[in-house]
C-alpha positions as CSV (number, residue, x, y, z in Angstrom):
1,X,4.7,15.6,-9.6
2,X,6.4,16.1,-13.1
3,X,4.5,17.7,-16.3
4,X,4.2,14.4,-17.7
5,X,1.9,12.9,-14.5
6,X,0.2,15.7,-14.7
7,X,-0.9,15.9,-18.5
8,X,-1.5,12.2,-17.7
9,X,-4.1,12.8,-15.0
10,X,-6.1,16.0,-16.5
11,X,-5.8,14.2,-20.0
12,X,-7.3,11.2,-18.5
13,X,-10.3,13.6,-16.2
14,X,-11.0,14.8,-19.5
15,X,-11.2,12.0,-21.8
16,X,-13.5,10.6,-18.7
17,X,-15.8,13.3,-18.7
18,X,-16.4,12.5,-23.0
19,X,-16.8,8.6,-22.2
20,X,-19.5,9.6,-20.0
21,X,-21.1,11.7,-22.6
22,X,-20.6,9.1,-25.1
23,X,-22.1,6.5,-23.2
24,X,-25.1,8.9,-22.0
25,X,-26.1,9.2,-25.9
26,X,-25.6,5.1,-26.7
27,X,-28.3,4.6,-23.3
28,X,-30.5,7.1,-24.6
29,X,-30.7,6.0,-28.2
30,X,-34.3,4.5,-27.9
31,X,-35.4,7.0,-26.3
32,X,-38.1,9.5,-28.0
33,X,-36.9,12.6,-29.3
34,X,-33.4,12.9,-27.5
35,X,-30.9,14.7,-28.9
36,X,-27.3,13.4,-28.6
37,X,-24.5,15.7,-27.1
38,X,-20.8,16.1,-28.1
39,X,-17.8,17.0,-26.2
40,X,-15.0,19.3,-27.4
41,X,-11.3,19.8,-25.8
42,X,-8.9,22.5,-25.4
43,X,-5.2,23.3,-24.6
44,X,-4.4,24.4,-20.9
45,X,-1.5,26.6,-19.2
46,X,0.0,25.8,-22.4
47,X,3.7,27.8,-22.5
48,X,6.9,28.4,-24.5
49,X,10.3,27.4,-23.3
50,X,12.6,29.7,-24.5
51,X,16.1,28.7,-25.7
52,X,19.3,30.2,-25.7
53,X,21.0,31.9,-28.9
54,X,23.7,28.8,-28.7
55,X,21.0,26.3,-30.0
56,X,21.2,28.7,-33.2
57,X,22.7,25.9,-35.2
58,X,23.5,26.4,-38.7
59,X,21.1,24.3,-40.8
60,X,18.3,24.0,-38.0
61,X,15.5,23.8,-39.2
62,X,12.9,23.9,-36.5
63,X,12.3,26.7,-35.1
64,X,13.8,28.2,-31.7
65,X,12.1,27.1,-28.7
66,X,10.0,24.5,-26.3
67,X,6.3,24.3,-26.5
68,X,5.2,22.9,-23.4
69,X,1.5,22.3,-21.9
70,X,-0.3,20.4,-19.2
71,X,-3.0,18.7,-20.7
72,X,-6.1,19.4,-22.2
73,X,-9.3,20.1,-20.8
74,X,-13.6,20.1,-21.7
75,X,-13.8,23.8,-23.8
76,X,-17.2,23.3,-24.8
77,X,-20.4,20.7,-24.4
78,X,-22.7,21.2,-28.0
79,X,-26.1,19.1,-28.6
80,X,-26.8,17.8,-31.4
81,X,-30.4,19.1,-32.1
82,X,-30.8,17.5,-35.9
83,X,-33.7,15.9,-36.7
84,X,-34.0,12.6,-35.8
85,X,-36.1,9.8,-38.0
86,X,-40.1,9.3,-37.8
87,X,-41.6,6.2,-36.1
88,X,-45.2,5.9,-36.8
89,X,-47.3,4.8,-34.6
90,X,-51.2,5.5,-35.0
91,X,-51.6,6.4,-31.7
92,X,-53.3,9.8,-31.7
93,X,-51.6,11.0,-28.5
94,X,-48.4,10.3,-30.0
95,X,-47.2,13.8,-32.2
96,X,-44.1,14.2,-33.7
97,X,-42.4,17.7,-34.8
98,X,-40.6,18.8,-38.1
99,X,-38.0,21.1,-37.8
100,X,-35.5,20.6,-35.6
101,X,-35.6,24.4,-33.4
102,X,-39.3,24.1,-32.4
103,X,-40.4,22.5,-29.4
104,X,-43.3,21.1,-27.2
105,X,-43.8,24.1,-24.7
106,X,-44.7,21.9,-21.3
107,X,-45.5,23.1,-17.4
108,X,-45.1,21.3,-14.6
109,X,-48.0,20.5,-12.8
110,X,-47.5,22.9,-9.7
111,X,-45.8,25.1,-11.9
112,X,-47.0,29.1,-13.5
113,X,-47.3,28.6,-17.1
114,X,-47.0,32.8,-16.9
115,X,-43.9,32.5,-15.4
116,X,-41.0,32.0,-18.5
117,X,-38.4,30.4,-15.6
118,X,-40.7,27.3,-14.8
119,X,-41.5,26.5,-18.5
120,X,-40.1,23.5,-20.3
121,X,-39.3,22.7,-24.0
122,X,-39.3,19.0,-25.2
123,X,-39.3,17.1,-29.1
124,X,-40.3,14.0,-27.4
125,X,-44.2,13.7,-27.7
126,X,-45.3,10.8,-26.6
127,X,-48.4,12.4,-24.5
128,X,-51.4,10.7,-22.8
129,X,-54.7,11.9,-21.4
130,X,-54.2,11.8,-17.7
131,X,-57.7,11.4,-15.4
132,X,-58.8,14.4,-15.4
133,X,-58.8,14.9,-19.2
134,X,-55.6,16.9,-19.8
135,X,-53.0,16.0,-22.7
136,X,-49.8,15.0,-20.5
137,X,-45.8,14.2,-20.3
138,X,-45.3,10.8,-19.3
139,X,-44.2,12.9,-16.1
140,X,-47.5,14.4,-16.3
141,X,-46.3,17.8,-16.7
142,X,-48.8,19.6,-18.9
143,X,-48.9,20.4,-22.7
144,X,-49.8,24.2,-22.7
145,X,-52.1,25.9,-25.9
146,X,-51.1,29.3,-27.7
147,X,-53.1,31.3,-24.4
148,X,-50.4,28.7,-22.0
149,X,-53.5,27.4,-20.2
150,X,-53.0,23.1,-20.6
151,X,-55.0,21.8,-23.4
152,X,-58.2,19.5,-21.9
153,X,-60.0,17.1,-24.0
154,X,-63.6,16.4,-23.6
155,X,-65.0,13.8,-22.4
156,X,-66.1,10.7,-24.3
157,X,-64.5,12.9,-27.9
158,X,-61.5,11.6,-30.1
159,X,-59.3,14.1,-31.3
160,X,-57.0,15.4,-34.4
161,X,-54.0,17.1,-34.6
162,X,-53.9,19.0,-38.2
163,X,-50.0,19.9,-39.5
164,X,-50.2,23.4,-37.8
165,X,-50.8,22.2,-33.9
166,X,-54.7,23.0,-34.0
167,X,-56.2,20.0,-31.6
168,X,-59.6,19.6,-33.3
169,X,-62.0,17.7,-30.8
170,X,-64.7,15.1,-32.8
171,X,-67.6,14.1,-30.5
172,X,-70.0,11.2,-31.2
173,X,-72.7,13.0,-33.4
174,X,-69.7,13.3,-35.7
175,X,-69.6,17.3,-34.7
176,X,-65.9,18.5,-34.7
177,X,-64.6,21.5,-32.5
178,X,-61.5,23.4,-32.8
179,X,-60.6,23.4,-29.2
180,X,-57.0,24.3,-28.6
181,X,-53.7,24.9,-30.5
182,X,-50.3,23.4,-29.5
183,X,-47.9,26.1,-28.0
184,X,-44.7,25.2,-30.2
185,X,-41.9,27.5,-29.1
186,X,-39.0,28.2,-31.8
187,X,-35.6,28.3,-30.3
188,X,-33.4,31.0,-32.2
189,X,-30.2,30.0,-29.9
190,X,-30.3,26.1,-29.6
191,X,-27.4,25.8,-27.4
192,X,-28.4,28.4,-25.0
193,X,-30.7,25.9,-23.9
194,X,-30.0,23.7,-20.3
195,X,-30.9,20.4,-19.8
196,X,-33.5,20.0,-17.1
197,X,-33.9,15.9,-17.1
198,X,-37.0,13.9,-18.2
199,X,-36.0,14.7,-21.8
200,X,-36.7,18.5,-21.5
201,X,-34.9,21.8,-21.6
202,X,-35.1,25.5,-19.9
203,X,-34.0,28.5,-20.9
204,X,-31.5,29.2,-18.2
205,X,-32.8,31.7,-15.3
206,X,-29.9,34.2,-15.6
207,X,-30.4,34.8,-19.8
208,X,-34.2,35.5,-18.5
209,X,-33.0,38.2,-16.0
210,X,-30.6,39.9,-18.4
211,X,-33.3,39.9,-20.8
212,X,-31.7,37.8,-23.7
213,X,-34.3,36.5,-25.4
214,X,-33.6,33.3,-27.2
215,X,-37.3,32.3,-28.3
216,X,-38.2,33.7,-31.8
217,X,-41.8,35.8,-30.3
218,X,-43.4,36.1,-33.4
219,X,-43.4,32.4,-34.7
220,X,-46.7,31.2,-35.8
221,X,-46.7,27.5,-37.6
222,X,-50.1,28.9,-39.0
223,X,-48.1,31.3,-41.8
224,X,-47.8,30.5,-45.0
225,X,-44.2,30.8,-45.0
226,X,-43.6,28.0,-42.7
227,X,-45.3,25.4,-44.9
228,X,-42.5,23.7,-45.7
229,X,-40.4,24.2,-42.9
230,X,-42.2,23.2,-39.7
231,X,-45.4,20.4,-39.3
232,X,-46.5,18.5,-36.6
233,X,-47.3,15.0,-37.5
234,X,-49.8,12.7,-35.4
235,X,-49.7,9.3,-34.9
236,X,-45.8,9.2,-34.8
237,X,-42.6,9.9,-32.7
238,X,-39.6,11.2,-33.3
239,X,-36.5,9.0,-33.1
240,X,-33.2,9.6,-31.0
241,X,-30.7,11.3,-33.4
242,X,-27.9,9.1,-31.9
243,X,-26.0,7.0,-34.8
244,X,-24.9,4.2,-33.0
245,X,-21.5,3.7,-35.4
246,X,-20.6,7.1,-34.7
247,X,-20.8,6.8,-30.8
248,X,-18.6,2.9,-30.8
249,X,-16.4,3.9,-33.0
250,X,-15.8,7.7,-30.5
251,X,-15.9,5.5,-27.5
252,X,-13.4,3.3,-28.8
253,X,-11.3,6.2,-29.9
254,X,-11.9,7.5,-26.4
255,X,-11.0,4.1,-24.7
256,X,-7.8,3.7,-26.1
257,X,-6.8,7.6,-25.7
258,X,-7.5,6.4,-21.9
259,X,-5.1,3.9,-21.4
260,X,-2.5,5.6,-23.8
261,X,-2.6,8.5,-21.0
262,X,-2.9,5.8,-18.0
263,X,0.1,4.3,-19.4
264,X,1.6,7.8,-19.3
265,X,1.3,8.3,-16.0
266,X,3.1,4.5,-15.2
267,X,5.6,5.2,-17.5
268,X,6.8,8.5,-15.8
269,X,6.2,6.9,-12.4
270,X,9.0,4.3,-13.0
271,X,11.3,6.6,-14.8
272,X,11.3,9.0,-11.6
273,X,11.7,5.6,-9.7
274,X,15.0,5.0,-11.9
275,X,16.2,8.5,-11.7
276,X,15.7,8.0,-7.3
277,X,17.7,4.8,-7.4
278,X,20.3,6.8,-9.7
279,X,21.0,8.9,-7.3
280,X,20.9,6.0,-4.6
């Protein structure tokens, strides 16, 4: 197989790996609180061809010598964690963060809030009350408090969710009881973060072994000095941050950059062809 077939074939395992992102964002635009990803390439076994001192024309201007390379290849897969736009909704289980590093800190429901390896982080909060009273995923994985224990809502009380995360029960004598506070987790290293499905992410198990902490351990949305930075805001969702335009217009790009390297590999397939019956 000659260089050209071959920067044909990884060119064309690459581009197909950034369709597939590409078309992973455009089916997740509606959904709540996703954050798009983005694909970035790189060079491989790329080499220099040196040429003998007999090329050294007078009046050459290029310089001496044969780059020469075998394709590119996937360097580096980067979410997109900006903030995406509000959607009210006046539901009071819907809650919506500002602030694009902070995140819903969820368990699942067999897992050990106590344990940092099974916890998961997530912007999309569109929550319920499941049957036994506890404010839920749509996968029913539980939303955990400041002391990681799930937050529980009494029975037969409505409930508010003020801009710092404090869940503030209101029972029908009109009494009102602070009974829990959200457990929002600030990410200092957003893309150390690993997708884990369902819309949520993990901090990888090794990072938590070597003890590389990527959560910031001393954020509290109560200080003063997070006024203006972070809020949680009920009664609305948080959009996908996908721009549609952006992703056709990349997968057209992409498309194209496909069938420019298919055609490639054709070409240099009938020009070996030619070169056989040559020699014929």
């Amino acid at each position: 197989m000659n260089v050209s077939m071959i920067n044909g074939l990884v060119g064309m395992q690459a581009t197909q790996q950034k369709i597939d992102t590409i078309s992973n964002n455009i089916a997740n635009i509606e959904t709540t609180g996703y954050k798009g990803r983005e694909i970035f390439f790189q060079d491989i076994l790329s080499s220099r061809i040196e040429q003998p001192d007999s090329f050294r024309l007078q009046g050459r201007m290029t310089p001496m010598g044969l780059d020469q390379a075998t394709g590119s290849r996937v360097s580096l897969t980067l979410g997109n964690f900006n903030q995406g736009q509000p959607i009210e909704t006046g539901v009071s289980t819907d809650l919506m963060l500002m602030g694009k590093d902070i995140f819903f800190t969820v368990i699942p429901a067999d897992g050990n809030s106590l344990d940092p390896k099974e916890l998961r982080y997530t912007r999309d909060g569109h929550f319920q009350i499941d049957a036994e009273g506890y404010l839920v995923t749509d996968q029913g994985d539980y939303v955990l408090d400041t002391y990681d224990f799930p937050i529980e809502i009494p029975e037969q009380a409505t409930f508010q969710v003020d801009k710092q995360g404090n869940v503030i029960a209101e029972y029908a004598d009109g009494t009102k009881e602070e009974i829990a506070t959200l457990k929002l987790t600030r990410i200092i290293s957003l893309q150390a973060l690993a997708q884990d499905g369902a819309n949520q992410y993990r901090i990888p198990a090794e990072l938590i072994d070597q003890g590389i902490e990527v959560r910031d351990q001393n954020f509290d949305l109560a200080e003063p000095r997070y006024a203006n930075l972070y809020a949680v805001i009920q009664g609305s969702l948080e959009a996908s941050n996908v721009e549609l335009a952006k992703e056709m217009v990349q997968l057209t790009e992409a498309q194209r950059a496909y069938q420019f390297q298919s055609r490639g590999i054709s070409i240099a397939d009938q020009m070996a062809g030619m070169v056989n019956n040559l020699r014929g």
